[in-house]
N, C-alpha and C positions, 0 to 999 in steps of 0.2 A: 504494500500500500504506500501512497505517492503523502509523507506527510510535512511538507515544507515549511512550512510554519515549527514542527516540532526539532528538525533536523537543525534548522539554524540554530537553535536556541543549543544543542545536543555538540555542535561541533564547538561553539565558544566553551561548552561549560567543559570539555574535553581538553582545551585549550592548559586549563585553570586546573587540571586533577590533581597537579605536584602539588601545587599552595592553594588549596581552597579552603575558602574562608566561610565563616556562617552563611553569609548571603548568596554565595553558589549553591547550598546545602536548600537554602531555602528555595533558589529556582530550581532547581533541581527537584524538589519536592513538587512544584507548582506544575511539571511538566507533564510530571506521571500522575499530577490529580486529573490534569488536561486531559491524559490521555482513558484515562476510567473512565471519564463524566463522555467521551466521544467515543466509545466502544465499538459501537453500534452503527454508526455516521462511514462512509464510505462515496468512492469518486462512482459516478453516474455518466456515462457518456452515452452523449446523445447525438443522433443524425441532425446533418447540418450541411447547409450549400453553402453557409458563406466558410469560402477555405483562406482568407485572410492570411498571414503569416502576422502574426505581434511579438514584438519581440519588447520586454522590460529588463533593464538594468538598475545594477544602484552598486557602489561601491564605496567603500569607507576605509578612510586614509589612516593608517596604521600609527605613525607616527614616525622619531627621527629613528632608524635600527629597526624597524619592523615592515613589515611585510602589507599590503595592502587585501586589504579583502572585496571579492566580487562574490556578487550574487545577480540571479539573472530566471529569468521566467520568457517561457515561449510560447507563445500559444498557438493554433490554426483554429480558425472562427472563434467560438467559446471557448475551446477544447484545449486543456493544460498537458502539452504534449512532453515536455522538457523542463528541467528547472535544477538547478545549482546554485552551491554557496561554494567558495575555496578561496584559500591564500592564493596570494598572484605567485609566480617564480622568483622575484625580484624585489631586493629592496627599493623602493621608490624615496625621490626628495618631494613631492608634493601631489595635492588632491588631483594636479589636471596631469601628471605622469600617470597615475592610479586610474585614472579616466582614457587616456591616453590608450592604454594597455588591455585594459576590458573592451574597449570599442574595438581594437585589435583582434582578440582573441573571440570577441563574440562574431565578429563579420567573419574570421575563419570558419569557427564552430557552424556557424550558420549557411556558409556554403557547402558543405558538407551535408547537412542534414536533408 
């Protein structure tokens, strides 16, 4: 099951398992109530002519020594075909390198698909 809203929150708190502190403890608790209380809840794909390609980005700039993070969702019409979070390869010196890089790798990614 495709749950990207859970995985993001699962790769940061991973991120954090050497030194985690109460408040990871506590997301950490929030994700697995998340995911009891949505047990049941599952993706529905339904027929569709409009085949669209959507493609969303968002990346967040690590800081000075770290690593940039992309995340990215793809859709055809409604339909959530593809979707990612991951460190970039590289350390970056600012937000529009970090942007730079995902626009890069998503127009790859994308010609491909």
């Amino acid at each position: 099951m495709m749950r990207p809203e859970i995985s993001i929150h699962m790769n940061l708190l991973g991120r954090r398992a050497k030194d985690a502190s109460q408040t990871h403890w506590n997301t950490a608790l929030q994700v697995l109530r998340n995911l009891v209380s949505t047990k049941k809840e599952g993706l529905a794909l339904k027929k569709s002519r409009d085949l669209s390609l959507k493609i969303y980005t968002d990346v967040a700039y690590g800081g000075e020594g770290l690593r940039g993070q992309t995340r990215a969702l793809m859709c055809l019409g409604d339909q959530l075909v593809r979707w990612y979070s991951r460190c970039q390869d590289v350390v970056t010196l600012s937000v529009t390198e970090v942007e730079y890089i995902m626009d890069c790798e998503e127009a790859k990614d994308t010609s491909w698909a």
